[in-house]
Legacy VTK file of the C-alpha trace (Angstrom):
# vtk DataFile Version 3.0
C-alpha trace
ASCII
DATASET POLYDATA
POINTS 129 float
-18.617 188.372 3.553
-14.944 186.704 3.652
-14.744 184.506 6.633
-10.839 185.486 7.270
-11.935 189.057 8.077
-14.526 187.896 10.625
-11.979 185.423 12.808
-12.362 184.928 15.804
-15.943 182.836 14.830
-17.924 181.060 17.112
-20.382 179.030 14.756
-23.738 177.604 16.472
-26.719 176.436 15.931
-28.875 179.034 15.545
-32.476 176.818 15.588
-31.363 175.721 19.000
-32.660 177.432 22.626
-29.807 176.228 24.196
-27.625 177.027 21.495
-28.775 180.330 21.499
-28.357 180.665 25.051
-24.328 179.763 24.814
-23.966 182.229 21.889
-25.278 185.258 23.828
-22.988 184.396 27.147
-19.887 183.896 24.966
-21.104 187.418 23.090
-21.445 188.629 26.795
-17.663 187.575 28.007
-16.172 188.233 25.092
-17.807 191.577 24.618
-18.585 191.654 21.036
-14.549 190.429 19.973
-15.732 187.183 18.705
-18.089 187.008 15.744
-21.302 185.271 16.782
-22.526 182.933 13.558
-25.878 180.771 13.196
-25.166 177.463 11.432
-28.373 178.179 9.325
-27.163 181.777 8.269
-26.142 182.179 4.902
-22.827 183.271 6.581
-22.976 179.960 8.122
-23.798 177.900 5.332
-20.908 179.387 3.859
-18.659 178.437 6.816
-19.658 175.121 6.678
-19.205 174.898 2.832
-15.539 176.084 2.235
-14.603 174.861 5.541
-16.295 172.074 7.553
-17.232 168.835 7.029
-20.892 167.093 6.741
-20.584 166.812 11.124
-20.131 170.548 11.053
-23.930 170.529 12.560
-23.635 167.909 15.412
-21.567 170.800 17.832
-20.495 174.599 17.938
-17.413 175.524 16.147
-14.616 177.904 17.349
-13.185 179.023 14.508
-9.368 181.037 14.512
-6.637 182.320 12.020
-4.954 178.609 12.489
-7.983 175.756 13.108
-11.462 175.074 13.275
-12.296 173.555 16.908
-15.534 171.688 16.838
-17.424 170.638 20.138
-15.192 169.336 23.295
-11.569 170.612 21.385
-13.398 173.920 20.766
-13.647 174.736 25.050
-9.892 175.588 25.339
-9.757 177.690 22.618
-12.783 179.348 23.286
-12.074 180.391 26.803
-8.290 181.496 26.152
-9.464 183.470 22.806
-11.828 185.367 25.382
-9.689 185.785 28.501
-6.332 186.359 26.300
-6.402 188.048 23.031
-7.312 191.501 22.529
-9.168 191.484 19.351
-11.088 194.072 17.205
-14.501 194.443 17.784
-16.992 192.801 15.951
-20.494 194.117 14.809
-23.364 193.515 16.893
-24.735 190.060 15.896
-28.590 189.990 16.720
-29.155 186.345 18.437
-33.365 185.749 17.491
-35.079 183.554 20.055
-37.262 181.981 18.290
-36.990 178.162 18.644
-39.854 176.568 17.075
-38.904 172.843 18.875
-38.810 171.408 22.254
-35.959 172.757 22.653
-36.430 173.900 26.040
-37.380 170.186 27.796
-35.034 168.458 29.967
-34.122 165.837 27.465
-33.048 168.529 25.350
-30.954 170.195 27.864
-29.581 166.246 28.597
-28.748 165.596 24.723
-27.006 169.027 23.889
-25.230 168.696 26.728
-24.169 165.102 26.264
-23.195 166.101 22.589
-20.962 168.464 23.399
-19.300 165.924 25.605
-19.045 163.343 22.950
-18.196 165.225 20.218
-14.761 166.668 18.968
-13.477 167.570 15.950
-10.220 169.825 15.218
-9.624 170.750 11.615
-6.347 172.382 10.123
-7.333 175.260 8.371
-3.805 175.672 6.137
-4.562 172.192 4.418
-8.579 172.742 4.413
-9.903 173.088 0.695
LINES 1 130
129 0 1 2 3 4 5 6 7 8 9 10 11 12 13 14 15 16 17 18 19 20 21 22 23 24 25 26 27 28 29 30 31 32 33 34 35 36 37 38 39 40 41 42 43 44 45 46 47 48 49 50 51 52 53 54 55 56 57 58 59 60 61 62 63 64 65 66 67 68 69 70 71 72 73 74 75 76 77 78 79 80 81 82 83 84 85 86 87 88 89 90 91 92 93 94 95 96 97 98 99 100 101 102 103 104 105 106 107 108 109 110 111 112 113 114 115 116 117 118 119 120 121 122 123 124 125 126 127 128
């Protein structure tokens, strides 16, 4: 799968409940225009191979023609990609549910929601690898 046929991306963390949660709503506003990718996908690794760096796990990516938009930098984007652009739609991405950690405790609503906070991370795509 060639990631520049599948942009817009959202790339999340797909062993998160939380994360999981996000990727359906954003599915659910942007109604199925925005491809919808686990970080532990193969898709994903592959994302995160050719174009991330080693942080690429700490937040959710947005991921356009132009830049990769990692945690806080990648709200903006996000928002104006789903109230603005009128994009082909993507295949139906199946979101499992399945966290296997305590994902659903309030610390862990606390942390993910501090880390998206704290971390932010914009990468140009034309002088990526």
């Amino acid at each position: 799968m060639e990631i520049s046929k599948n942009i817009p991306i959202v790339l999340f963390d797909n062993q998160c409940y939380l994360c999981m949660k996000f990727a359906k709503m954003v599915s659910f506003f942007a109604r199925d225009r925005i491809a919808i990718i686990g970080h532990y996908s193969e898709f994903g690794e592959k994302i995160r191979s050719d174009i991330l760096e080693e942080d690429a796990l700490d937040m959710f990516w947005f991921i356009d023609k132009r830049r990769a938009c990692g945690g806080r930098a990648a709200l903006f984007p996000l928002i104006k990609s789903i109230l603005l652009e009128k994009t082909k739609k993507m295949s139906n991405i199946r979101i499992e549910d399945g966290c296997q950690y305590e994902c659903k405790a309030a610390k862990a609503v606390f942390v993910r929601s501090a880390s998206l906070i704290t971390n932010s991370r914009t990468i140009d795509l034309s002088k990526s690898k």
